[in-house]
C-alpha positions in Angstrom: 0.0 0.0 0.0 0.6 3.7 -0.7 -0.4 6.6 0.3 -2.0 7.4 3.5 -1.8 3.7 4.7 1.7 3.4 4.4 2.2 6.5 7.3 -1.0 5.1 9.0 0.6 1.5 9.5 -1.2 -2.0 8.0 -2.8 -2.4 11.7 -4.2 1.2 11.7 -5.3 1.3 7.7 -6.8 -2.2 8.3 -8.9 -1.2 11.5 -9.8 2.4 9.8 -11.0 0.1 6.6 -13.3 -1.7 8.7 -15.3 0.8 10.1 -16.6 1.9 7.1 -19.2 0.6 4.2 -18.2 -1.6 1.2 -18.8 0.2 -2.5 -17.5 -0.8 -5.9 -16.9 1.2 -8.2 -16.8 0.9 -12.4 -14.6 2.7 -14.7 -16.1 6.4 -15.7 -17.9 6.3 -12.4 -18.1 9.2 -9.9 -16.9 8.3 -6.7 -16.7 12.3 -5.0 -18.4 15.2 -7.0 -16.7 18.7 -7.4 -19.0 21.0 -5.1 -20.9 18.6 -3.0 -20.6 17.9 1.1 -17.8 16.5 2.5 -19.5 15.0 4.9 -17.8 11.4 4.2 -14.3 9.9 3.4 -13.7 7.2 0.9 -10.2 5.1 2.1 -9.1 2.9 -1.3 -8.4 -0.4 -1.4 -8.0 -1.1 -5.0 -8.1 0.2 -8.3 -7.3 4.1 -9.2 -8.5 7.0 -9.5 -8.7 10.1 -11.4 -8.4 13.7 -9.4 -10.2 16.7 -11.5 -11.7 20.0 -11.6 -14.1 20.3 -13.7 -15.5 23.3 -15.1 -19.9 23.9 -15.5 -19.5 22.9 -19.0 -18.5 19.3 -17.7 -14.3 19.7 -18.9 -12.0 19.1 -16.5 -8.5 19.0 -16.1 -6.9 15.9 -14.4 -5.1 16.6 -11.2 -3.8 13.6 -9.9 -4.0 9.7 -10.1 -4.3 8.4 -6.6 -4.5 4.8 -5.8 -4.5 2.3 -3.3 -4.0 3.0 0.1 -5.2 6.6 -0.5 -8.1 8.4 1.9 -10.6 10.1 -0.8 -12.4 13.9 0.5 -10.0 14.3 3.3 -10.1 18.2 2.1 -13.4 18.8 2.4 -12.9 17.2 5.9 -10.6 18.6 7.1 -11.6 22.4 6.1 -15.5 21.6 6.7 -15.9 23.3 3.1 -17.6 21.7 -0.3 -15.1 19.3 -2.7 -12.9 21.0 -4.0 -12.6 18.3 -7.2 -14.1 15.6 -8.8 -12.7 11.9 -8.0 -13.9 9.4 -11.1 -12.8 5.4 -11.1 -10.2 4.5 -13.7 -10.3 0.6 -13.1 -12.9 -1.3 -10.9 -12.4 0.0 -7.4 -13.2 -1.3 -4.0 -13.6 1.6 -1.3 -14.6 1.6 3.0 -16.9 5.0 3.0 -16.9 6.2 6.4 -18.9 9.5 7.8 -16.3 11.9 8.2 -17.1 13.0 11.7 -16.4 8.8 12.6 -13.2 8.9 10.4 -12.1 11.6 12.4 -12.8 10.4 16.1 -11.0 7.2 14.9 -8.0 9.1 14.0 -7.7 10.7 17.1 -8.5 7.3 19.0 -5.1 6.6 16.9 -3.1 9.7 17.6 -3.2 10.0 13.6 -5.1 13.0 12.9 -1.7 15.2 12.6 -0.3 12.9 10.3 -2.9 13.1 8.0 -3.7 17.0 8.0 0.6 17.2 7.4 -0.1 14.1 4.5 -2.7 16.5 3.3 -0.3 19.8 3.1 2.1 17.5 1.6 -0.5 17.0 -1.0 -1.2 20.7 -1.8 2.6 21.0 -2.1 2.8 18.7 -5.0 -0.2 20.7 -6.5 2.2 24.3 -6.5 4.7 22.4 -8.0 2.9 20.8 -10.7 1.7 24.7 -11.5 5.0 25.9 -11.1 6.1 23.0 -13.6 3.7 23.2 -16.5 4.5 26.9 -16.2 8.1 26.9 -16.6 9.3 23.2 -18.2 9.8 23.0 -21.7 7.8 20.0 -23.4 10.3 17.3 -22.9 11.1 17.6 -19.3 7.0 18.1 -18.7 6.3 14.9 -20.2 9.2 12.6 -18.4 7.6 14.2 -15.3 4.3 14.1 -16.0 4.3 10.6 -17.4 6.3 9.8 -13.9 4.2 11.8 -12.1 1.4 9.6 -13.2 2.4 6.4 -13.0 0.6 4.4 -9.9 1.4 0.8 -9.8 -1.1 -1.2 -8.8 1.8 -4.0 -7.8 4.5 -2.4 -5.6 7.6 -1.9 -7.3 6.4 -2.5 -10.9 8.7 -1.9 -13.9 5.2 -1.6 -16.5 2.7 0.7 -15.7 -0.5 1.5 -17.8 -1.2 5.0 -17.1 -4.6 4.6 -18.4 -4.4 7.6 -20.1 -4.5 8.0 -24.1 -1.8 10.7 -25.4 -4.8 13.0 -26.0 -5.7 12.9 -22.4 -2.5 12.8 -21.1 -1.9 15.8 -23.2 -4.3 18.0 -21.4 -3.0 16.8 -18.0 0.2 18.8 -18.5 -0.9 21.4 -21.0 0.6 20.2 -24.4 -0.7 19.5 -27.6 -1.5 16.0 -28.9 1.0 16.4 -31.4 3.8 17.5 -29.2 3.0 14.6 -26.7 3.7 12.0 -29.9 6.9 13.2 -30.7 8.9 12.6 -27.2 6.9 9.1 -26.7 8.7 8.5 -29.9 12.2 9.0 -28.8 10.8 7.5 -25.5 9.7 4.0 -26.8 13.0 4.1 -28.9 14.9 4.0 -26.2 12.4 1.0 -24.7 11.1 3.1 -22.1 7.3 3.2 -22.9 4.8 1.9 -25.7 1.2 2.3 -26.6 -1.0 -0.3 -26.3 -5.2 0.4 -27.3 -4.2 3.9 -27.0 -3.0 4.3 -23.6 0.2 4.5 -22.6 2.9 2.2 -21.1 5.5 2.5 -19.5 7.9 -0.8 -19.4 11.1 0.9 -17.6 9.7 3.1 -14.5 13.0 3.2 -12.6 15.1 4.4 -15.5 12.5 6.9 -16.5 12.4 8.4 -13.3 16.0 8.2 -13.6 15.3 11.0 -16.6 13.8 13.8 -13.9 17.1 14.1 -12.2 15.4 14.2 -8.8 
């Protein structure tokens, strides 16, 4: 497990998981909408999901891929205001939904409230740097990062992830052009670090491409 669960402990994310409700989720379905109550907390067991805001006109821009081990609405929770995005199921996913006032009195039963309000900030962190990356990266950089960025195996340490993502799509998620996206997944899958397969997007070598970001 990643995420929230891996700080939490195995014990704690296991006792967390079964305090909540058992839901299933299909792929295109709406698991969180943009605007509503967050008056309940999702924790992920499997499957992943997509992070978006989306605008009245129904477009959104992808924020994040999150997946196992993740808590889902901990935002609205923790600031008592509306969702701030739209959380959508990429593969089948199993969730625990738990009312968000019992969430919280569990946490502090488990002296893990902190941790997850500093996992949170952590978070929004990552969210000023992506800004401050699409803003300032030329096109090759962005991809490698964005591609890595992306990338959530559903098997820990995975070499081949399916970012379930076409290059269309993954084009909007870091502001570049279909055709711009096709040109460095060329020189990427020549150098056997990704493919396309039914459209989406593979990668077959995620340590050496993260080996590419220089971080």
């Amino acid at each position: 497990m990643e995420g929230f669960a891996a700080i939490s402990g195995t014990v704690a994310w296991r006792g967390l998981s079964e305090l909540g409700t058992a839901e299933s989720y299909r792929p295109g379905e709406v698991l969180l909408h943009q605007g509503e109550p967050g008056d309940r907390v999702l924790l992920l067991l499997a499957g992943r999901v997509k992070v978006s805001l989306v605008d009245k006109a129904g477009n959104g821009i992808l924020l994040a891929i999150r997946g196992p081990g993740e808590v889902l609405g901990e935002i609205a929770m923790i600031d008592g205001q509306n969702r701030s995005a739209t959380v959508s199921a990429m593969d089948v996913c199993d969730v625990r939904a738990l009312p968000a006032e019992r969430f919280v009195t569990r946490l502090d039963e488990l002296g893990l409230r902190d941790e997850l309000v500093k996992f949170t900030l952590g978070r929004l962190r990552e969210s000023e740097a992506l800004c401050l990356e699409l803003a300032t990266l030329p096109a090759g950089p962005r991809i490698v990062r964005g591609l890595v960025r992306l990338a959530v195996p559903t098997v820990k340490g995975a070499r081949t992830v399916d970012i379930g993502l076409n290059q269309t799509e993954f084009g909007e998620a870091i502001g570049l052009s279909r055709a711009s996206v096709a040109g460095k997944l060329a020189e990427l899958r020549d150098a056997g670090l990704v493919t396309t397969r039914r459209g989406r997007i593979i990668i077959t070598d995620l340590p050496r491409l993260q080996g590419l970001t220089g971080e």
